[in-house]
C-alpha positions in Angstrom: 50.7 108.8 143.6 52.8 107.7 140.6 51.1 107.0 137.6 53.3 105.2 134.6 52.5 103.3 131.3 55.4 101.5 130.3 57.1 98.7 131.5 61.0 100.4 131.9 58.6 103.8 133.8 57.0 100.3 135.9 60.2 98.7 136.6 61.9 102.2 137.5 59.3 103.5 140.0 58.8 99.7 141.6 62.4 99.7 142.4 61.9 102.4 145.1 59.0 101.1 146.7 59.6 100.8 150.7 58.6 96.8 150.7 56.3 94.5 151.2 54.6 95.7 148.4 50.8 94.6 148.3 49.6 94.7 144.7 45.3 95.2 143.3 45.2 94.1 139.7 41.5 95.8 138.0 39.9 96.5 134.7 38.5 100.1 135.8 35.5 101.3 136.6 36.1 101.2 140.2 33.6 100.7 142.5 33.4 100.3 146.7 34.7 96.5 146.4 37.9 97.6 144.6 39.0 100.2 147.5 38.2 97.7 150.0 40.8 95.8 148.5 43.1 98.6 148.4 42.1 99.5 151.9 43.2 95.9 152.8 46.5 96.0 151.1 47.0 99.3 152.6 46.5 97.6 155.7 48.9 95.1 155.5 51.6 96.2 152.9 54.0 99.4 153.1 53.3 100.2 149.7 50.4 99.9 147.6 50.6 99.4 143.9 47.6 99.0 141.4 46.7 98.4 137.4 44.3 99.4 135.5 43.9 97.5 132.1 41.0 96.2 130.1 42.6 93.0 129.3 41.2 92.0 125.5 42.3 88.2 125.8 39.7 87.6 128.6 37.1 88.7 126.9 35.3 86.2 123.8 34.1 87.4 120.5 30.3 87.9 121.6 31.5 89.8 124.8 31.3 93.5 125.7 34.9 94.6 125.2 34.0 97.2 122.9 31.4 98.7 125.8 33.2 97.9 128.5 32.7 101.0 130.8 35.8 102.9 131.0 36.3 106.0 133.0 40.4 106.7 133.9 40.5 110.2 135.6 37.7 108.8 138.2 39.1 105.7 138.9 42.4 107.4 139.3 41.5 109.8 141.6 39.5 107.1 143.7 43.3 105.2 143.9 44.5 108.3 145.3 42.2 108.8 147.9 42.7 105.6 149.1 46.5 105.6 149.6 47.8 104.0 146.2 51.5 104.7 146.0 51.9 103.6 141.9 49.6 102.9 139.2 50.1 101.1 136.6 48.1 102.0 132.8 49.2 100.0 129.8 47.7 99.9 126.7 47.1 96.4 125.0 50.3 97.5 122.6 52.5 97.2 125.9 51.0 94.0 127.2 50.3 92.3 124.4 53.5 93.4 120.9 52.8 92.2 117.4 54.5 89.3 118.0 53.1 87.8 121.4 53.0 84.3 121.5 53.3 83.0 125.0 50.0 81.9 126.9 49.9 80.4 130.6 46.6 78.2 130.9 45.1 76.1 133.9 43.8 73.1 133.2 41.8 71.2 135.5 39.6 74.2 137.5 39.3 76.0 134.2 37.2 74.1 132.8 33.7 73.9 134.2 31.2 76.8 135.4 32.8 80.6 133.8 35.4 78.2 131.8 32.5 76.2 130.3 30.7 78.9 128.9 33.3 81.3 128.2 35.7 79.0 126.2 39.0 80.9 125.9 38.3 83.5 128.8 40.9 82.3 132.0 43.6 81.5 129.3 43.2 85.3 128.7 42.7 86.1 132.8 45.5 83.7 133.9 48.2 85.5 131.1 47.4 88.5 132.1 47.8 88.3 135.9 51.3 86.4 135.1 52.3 89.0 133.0 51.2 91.8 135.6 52.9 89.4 138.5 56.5 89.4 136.9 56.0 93.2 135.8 54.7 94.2 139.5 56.8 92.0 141.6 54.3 92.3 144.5 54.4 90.4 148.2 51.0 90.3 148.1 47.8 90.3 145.9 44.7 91.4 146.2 41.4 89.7 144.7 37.6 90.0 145.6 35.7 86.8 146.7 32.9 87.7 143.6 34.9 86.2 141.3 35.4 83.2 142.8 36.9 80.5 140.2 38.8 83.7 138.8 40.2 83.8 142.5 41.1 79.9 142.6 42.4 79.7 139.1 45.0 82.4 140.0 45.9 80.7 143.5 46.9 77.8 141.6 48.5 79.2 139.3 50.8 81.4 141.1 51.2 77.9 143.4 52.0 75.8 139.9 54.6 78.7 138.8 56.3 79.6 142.3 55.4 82.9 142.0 56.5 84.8 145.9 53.4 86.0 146.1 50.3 85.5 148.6 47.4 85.6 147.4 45.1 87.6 149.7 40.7 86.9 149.0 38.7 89.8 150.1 34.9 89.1 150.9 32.7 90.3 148.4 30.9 93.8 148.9 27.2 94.6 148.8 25.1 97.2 147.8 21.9 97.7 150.9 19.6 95.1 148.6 22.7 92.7 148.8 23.5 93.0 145.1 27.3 92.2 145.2 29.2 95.2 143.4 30.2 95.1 140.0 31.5 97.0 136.8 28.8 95.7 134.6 25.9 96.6 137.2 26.0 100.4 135.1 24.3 98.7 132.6 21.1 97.9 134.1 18.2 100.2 133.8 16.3 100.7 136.5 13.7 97.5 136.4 16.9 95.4 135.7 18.8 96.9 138.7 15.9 95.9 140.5 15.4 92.4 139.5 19.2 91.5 139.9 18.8 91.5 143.9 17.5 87.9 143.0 20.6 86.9 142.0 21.2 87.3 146.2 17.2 85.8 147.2 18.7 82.9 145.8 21.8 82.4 147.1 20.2 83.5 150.4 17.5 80.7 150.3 20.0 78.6 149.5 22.4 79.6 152.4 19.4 79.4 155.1 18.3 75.8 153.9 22.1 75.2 154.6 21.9 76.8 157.9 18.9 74.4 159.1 20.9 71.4 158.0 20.1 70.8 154.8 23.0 69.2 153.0 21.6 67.8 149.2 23.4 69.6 146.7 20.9 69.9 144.6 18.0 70.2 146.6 20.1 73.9 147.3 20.8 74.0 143.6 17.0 73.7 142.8 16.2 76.3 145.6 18.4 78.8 143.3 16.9 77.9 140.4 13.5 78.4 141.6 13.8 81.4 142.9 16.0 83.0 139.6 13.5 81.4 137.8 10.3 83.2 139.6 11.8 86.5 138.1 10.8 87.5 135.0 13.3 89.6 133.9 16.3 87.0 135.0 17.6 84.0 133.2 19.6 81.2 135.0 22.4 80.8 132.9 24.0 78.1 135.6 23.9 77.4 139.2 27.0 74.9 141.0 27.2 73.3 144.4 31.2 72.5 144.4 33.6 71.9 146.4 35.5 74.7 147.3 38.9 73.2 146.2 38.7 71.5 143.4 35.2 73.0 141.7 33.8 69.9 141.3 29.9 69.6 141.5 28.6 67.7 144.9 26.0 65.5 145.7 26.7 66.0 149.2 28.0 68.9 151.3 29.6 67.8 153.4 32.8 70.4 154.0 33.3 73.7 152.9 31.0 74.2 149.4 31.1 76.9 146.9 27.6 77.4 146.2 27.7 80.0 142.6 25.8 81.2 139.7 25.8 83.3 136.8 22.3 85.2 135.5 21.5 87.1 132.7 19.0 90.2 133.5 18.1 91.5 130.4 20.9 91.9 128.6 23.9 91.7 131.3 25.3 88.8 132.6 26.1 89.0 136.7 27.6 85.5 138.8 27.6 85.8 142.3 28.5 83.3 145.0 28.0 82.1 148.4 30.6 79.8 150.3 29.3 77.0 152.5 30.4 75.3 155.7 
């Protein structure tokens, strides 16, 4: 496995990569969900490439950059296990000079659920991912179902901005309880880690309401909410019945539905989804 920093080191080790090339963007701190994407790019691709950067221009002024868990040597031997061929580590100097000035924004599915309350945050996501597109050069991308606007924001984009590149969603992973992997699960303590599984009762009493032909969005909404709500150490931050297209809230479901949610427990804030139909 290659391991480079720079862009010229990038560009030079990219060059020789038998093709297609499938490609797994992260932030580190791997956990099960990010090899299963590697394990599917593996799958499909002859080469596997994958970054690992902390991007600062996702993250707002009240966020947890500064404690972002970070841990390089494990996450880069976990890429090697699983059959990365190049690794790509730059530091915010690399992606982002003195005199950066360039942003790629999208508009319209930006702007409710995550993009509501994190003003600022997919400008920073969607730049990135450009930036690591035209660096990588991949055939294929790789992107978990968890974040699920993240995952539609960067479909259109690379759609709006011809990028070559299919965009490949994986389904999300689970931990036994049905708490869907994340980075920011370390920082539970034990009563949080507990408590978060409602973050899953919720969607689940949602989903099986669904499955006996219930189809008022915000009868299922207010199922969520209830049950978040029951749980004292969990506060609903939001919960959206959308369309799975265009993110906009329904009053109906009647096709496929993107039924998702972010909660604080305790101090962390976790989203989860459920698609519908």
């Amino acid at each position: 496995m290659k391991i480079v920093t720079t862009l010229p080191e990038l560009r030079s080790a990219r060059r020789i990569l038998p093709e297609p090339v499938g490609f797994v963007p992260t932030m580190g701190t791997l956990h099960a969900g990010h090899i299963s994407l590697v394990q599917a790019a593996r799958a499909e691709c002859a080469s596997v490439a994958a970054s690992i950067f902390v991007n600062p221009t996702q993250f707002g002024p009240t966020e947890d950059l500064a404690r972002y868990p970070r841990d390089l040597p494990r996450d880069l031997a976990l890429l090697e296990a699983a059959g990365v061929d190049l690794v790509w580590t730059p530091t915010p100097e690399v992606m982002y000079p003195s005199d950066f000035q360039t942003w790629v924004e999208v508009e319209g599915l930006t702007r409710p659920l995550e993009g509501e309350l994190r003003p600022g945050h997919f400008r920073g996501v969607t730049t990135v991912v450009a930036k690591l597109f035209n660096a990588v050069g991949p055939d294929k991308a790789y992107f978990g179902q968890k974040d699920a606007q993240q995952a539609a924001v960067i479909r259109r984009m690379t759609k709006d901005l011809d990028f070559p590149i299919e965009i490949v969603v994986c389904p999300t992973l689970r931990e036994a309880d049905g708490l869907a992997m994340s980075s920011r699960n370390t920082y539970l303590n034990p009563d949080e880690r507990q408590a978060a599984t409602v973050l899953f009762r919720a969607l689940s009493a949602a989903k099986s309401a669904y499955d006996s032909g219930e189809r008022d969005a915000e009868k299922l909404r207010a199922l969520v909410r209830d049950t978040v709500n029951a749980e004292p150490l969990a506060r609903l931050q939001y919960v959206s019945c959308a369309d799975d297209d265009t993110l906009e809230e329904l009053t109906q479901v009647t096709g496929k539905a993107l039924l998702s949610m972010a909660v604080y427990v305790g101090k962390t804030r976790l989203i989860d989804n459920f698609v519908m139909g």
